[in-house]
MMTF fields as JSON, N, C-alpha, C and O atoms, coordinates in Angstrom:
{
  "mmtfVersion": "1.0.0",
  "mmtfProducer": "UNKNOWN",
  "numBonds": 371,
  "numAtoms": 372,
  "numGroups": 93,
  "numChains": 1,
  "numModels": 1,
  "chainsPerModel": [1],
  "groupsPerChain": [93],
  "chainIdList": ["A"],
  "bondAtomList": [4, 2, 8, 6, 12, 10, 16, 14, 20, 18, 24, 22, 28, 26, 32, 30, 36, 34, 40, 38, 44, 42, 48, 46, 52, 50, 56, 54, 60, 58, 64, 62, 68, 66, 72, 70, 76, 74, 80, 78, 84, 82, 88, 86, 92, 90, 96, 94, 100, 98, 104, 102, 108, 106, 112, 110, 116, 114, 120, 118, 124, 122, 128, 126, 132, 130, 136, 134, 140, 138, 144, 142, 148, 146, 152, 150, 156, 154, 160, 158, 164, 162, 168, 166, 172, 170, 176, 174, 180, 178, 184, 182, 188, 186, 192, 190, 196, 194, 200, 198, 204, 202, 208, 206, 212, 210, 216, 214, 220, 218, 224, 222, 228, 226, 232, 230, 236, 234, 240, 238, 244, 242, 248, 246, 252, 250, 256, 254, 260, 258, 264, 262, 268, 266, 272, 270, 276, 274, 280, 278, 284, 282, 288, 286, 292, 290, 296, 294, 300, 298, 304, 302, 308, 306, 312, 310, 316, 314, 320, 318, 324, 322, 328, 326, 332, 330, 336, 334, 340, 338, 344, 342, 348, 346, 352, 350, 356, 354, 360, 358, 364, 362, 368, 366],
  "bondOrderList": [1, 1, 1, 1, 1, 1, 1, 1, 1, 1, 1, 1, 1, 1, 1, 1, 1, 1, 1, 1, 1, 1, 1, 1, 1, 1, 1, 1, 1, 1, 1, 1, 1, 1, 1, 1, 1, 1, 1, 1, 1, 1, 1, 1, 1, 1, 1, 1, 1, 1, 1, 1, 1, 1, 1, 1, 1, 1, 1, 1, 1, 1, 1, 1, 1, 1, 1, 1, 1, 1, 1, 1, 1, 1, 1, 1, 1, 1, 1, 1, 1, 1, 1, 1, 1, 1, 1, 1, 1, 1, 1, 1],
  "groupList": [{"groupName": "UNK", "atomNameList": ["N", "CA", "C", "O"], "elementList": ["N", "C", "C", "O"], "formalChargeList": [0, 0, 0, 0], "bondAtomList": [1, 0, 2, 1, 3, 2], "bondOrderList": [1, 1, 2], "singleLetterCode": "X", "chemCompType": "L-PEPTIDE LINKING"}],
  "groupTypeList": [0, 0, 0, 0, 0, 0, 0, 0, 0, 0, 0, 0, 0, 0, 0, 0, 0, 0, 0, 0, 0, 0, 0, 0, 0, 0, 0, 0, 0, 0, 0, 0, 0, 0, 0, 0, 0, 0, 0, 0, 0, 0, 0, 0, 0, 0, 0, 0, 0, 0, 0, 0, 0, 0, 0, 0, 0, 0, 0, 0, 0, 0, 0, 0, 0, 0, 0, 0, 0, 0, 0, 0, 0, 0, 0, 0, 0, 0, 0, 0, 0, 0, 0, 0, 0, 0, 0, 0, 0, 0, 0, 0, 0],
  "groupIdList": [1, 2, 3, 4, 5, 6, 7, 8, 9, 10, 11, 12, 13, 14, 15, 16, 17, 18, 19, 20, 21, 22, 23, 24, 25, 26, 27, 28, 29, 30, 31, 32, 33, 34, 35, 36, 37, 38, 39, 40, 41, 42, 43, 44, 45, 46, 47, 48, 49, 50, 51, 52, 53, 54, 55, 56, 57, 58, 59, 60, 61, 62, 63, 64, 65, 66, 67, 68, 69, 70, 71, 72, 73, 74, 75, 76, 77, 78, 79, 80, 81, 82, 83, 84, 85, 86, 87, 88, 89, 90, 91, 92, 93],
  "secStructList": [7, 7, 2, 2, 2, 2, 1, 7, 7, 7, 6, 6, 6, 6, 6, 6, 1, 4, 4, 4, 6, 6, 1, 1, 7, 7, 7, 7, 1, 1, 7, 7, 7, 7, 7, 2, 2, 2, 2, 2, 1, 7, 2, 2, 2, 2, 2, 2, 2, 2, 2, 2, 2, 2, 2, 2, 2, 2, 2, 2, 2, 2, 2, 7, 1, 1, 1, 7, 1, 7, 7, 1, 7, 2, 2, 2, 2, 2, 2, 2, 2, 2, 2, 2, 2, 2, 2, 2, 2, 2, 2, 6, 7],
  "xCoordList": [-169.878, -168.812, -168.104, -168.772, -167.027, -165.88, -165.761, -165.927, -165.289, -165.539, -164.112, -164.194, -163.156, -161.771, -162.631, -163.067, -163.407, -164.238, -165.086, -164.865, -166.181, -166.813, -165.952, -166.49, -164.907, -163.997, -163.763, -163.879, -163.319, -162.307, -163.191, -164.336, -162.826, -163.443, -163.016, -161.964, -164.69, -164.249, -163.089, -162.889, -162.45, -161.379, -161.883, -160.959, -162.854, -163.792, -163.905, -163.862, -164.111, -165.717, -164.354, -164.347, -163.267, -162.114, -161.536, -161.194, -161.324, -160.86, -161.603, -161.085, -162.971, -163.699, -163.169, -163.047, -162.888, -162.896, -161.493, -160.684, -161.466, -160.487, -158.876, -157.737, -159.087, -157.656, -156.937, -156.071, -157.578, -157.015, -155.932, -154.913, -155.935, -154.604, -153.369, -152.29, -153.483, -152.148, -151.99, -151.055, -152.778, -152.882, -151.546, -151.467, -150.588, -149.973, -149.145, -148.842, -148.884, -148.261, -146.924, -146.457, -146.294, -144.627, -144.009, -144.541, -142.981, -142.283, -141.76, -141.947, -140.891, -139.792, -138.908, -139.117, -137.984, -136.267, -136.164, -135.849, -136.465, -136.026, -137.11, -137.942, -137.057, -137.612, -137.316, -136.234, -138.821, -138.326, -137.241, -137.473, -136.384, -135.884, -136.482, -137.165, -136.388, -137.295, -136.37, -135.531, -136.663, -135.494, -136.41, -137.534, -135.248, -135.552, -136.772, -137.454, -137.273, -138.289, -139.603, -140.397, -139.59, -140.899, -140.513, -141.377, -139.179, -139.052, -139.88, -140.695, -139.391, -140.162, -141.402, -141.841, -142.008, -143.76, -144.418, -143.788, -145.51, -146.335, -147.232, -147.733, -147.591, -148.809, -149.74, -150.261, -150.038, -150.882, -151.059, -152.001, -149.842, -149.643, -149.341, -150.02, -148.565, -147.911, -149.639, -150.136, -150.177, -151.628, -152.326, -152.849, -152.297, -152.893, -152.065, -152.843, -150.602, -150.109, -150.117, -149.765, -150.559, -150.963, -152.136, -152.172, -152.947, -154.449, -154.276, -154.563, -153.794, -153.206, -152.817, -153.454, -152.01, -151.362, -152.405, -152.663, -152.919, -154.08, -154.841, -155.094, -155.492, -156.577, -155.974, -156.611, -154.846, -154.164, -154.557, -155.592, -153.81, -154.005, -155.231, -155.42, -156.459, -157.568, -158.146, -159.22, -157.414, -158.032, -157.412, -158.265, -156.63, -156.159, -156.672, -156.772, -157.076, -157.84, -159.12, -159.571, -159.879, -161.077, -160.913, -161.942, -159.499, -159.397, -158.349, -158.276, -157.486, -156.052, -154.961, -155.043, -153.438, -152.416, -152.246, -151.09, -153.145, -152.997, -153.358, -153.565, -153.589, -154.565, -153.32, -153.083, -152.426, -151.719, -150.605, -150.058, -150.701, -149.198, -147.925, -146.875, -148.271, -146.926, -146.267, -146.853, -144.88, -144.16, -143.982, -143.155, -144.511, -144.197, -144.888, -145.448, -144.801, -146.104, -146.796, -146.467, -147.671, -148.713, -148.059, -148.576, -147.241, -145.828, -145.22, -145.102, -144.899, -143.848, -144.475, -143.829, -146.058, -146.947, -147.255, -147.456, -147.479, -148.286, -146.561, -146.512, -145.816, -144.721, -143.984, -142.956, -144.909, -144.371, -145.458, -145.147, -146.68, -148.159, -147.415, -147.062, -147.27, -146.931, -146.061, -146.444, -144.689, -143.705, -144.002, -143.165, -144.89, -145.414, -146.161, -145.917, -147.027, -148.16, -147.357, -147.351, -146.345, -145.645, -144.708, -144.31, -144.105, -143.635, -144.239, -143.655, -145.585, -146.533, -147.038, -147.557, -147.03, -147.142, -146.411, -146.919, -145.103, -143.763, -144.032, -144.01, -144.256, -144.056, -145.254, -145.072, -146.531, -147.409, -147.637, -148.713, -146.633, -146.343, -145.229, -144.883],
  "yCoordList": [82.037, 81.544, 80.401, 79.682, 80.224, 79.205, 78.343, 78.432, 77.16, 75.614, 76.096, 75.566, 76.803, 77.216, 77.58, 76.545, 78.69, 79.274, 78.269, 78.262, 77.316, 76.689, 75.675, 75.158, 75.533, 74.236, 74.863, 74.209, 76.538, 77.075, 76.805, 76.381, 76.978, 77.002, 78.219, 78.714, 79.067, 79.551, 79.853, 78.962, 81.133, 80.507, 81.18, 81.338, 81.868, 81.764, 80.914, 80.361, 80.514, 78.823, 77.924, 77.491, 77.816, 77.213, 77.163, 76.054, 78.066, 78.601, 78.059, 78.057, 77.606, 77.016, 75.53, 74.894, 75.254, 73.064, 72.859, 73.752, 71.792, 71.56, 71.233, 71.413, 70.889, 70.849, 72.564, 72.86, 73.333, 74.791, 74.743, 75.316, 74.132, 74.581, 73.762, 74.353, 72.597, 72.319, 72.724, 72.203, 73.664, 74.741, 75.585, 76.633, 75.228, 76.096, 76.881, 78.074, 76.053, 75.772, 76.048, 75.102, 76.83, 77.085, 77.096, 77.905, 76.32, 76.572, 77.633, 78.07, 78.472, 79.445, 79.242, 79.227, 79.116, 78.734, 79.787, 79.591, 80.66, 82.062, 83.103, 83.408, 83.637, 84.998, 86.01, 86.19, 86.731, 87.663, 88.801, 89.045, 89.411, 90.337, 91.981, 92.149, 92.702, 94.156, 94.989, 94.767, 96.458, 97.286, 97.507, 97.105, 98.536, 99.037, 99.475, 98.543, 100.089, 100.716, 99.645, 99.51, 99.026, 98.206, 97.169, 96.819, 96.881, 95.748, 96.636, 96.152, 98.122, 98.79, 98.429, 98.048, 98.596, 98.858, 97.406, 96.398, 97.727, 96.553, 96.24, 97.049, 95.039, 93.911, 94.761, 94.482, 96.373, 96.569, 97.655, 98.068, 97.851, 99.364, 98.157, 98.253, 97.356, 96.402, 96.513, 97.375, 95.612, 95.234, 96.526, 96.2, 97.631, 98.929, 98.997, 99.09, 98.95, 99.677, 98.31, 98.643, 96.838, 95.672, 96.368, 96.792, 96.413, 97.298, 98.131, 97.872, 99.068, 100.456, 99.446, 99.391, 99.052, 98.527, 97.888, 98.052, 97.285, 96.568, 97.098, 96.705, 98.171, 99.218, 100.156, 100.186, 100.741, 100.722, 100.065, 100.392, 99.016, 97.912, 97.462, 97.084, 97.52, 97.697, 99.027, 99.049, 100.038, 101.273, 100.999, 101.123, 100.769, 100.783, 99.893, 100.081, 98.879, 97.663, 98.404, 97.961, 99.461, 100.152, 101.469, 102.051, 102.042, 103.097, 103.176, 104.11, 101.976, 102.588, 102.607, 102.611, 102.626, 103.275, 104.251, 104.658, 105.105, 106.588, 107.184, 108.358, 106.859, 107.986, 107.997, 109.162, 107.007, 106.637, 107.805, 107.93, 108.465, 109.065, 108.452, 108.95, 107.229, 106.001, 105.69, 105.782, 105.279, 104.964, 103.904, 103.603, 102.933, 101.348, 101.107, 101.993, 100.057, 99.196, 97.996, 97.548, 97.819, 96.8, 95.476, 94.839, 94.848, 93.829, 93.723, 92.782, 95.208, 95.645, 95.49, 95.15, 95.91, 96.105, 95.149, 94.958, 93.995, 92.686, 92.115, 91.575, 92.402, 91.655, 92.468, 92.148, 93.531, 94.458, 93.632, 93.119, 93.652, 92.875, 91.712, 91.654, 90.655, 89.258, 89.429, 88.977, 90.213, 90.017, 90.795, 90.562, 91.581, 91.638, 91.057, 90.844, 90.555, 89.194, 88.667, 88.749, 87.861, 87.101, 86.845, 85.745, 88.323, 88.786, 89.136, 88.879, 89.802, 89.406, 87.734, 87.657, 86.944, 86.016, 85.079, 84.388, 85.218, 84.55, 85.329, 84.57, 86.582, 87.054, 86.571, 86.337, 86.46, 85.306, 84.395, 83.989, 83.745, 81.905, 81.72, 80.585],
  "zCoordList": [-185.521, -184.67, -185.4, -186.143, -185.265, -186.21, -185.09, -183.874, -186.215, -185.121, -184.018, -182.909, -184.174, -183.224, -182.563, -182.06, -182.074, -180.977, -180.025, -178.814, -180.677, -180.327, -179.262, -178.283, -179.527, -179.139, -177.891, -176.855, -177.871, -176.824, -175.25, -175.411, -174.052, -172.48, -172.413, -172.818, -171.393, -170.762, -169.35, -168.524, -169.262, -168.162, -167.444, -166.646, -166.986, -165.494, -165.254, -164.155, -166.369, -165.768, -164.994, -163.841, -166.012, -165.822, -164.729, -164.318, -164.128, -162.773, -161.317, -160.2, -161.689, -160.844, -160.493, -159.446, -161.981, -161.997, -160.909, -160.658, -160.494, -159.613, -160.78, -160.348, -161.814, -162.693, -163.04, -163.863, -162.208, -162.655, -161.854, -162.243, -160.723, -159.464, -160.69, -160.734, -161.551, -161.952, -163.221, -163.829, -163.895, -165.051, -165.205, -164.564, -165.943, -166.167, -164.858, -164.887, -163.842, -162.73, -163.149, -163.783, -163.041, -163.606, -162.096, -161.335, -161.585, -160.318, -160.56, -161.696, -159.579, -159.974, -158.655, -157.442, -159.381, -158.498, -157.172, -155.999, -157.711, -156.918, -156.659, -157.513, -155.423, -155.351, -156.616, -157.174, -156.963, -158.131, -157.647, -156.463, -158.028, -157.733, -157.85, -158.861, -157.328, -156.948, -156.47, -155.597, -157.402, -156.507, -155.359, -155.058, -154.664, -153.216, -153.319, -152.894, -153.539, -153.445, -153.403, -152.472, -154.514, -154.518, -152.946, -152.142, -152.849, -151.688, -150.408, -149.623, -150.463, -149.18, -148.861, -147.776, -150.027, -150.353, -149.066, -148.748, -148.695, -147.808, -148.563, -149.345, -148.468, -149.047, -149.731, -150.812, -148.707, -149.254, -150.504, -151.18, -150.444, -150.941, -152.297, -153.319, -152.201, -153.672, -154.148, -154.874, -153.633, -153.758, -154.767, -155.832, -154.449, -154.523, -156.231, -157.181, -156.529, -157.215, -158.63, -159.762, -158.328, -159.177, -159.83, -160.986, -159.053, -159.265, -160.552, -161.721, -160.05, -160.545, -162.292, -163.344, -162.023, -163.476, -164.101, -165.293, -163.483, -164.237, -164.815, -165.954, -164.278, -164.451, -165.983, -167.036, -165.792, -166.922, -167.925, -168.506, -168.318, -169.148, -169.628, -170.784, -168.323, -169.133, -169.753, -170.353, -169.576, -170.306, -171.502, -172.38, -171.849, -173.282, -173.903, -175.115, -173.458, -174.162, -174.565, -175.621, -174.002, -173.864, -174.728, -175.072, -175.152, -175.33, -176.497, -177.296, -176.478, -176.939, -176.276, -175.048, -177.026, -176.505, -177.113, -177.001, -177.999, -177.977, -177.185, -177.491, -176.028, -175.252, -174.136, -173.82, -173.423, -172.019, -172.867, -173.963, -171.643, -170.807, -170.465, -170.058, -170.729, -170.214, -171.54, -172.619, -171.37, -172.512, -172.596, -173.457, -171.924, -171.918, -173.3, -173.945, -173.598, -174.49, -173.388, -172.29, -174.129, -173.241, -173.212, -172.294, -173.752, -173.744, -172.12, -171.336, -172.047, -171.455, -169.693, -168.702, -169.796, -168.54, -168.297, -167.098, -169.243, -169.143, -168.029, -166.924, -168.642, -167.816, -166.289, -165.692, -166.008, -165.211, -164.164, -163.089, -164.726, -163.777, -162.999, -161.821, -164.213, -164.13, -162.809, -161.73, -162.997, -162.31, -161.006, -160.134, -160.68, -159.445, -159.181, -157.994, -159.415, -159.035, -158.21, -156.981, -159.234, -158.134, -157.488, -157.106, -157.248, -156.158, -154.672, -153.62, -154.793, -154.181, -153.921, -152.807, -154.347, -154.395, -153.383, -152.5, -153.72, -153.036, -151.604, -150.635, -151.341, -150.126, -149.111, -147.916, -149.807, -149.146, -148.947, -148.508, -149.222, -148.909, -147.985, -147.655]
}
């Protein structure tokens, strides 16, 4: 293990300490924007289809992007996640 490793925290562990709530805290001005369709979707179905992406994203981490049927790149999903998170997000506050 290299002294960079030794230095790093876990961000489980991280997530526990009380300085995680002002971690990388970004405000955002605005509701994300969503076409129609995702605006239809309910808490739970959004909820269901975050999942879904995620689950994704970890197969390829496990497998590859030779193996996905999808044409995104993992760039592209990481920011498809993000931007429903917190859209979901905004709609629960």
């Amino acid at each position: 293990m290299t002294q960079s490793q030794q230095d790093k925290i876990s961000f489980s562990g991280f997530m526990l300490d009380p300085k995680f709530a002002e971690f990388n805290n970004i405000a955002h001005e605005k509701q994300p924007q969503m076409n129609a369709i995702i605006e239809s979707w309910d808490n739970k179905t959004l909820a269901t289809n975050i999942t879904k992406l995620n689950r994704e994203l970890l197969r390829r981490d496990a497998h590859g992007v030779q193996e996905t049927p999808f044409s995104e790149t993992n760039e592209e999903l990481h920011l498809m996640l993000y931007s429903l998170t917190m859209y979901l997000k905004d709609r629960l506050e």
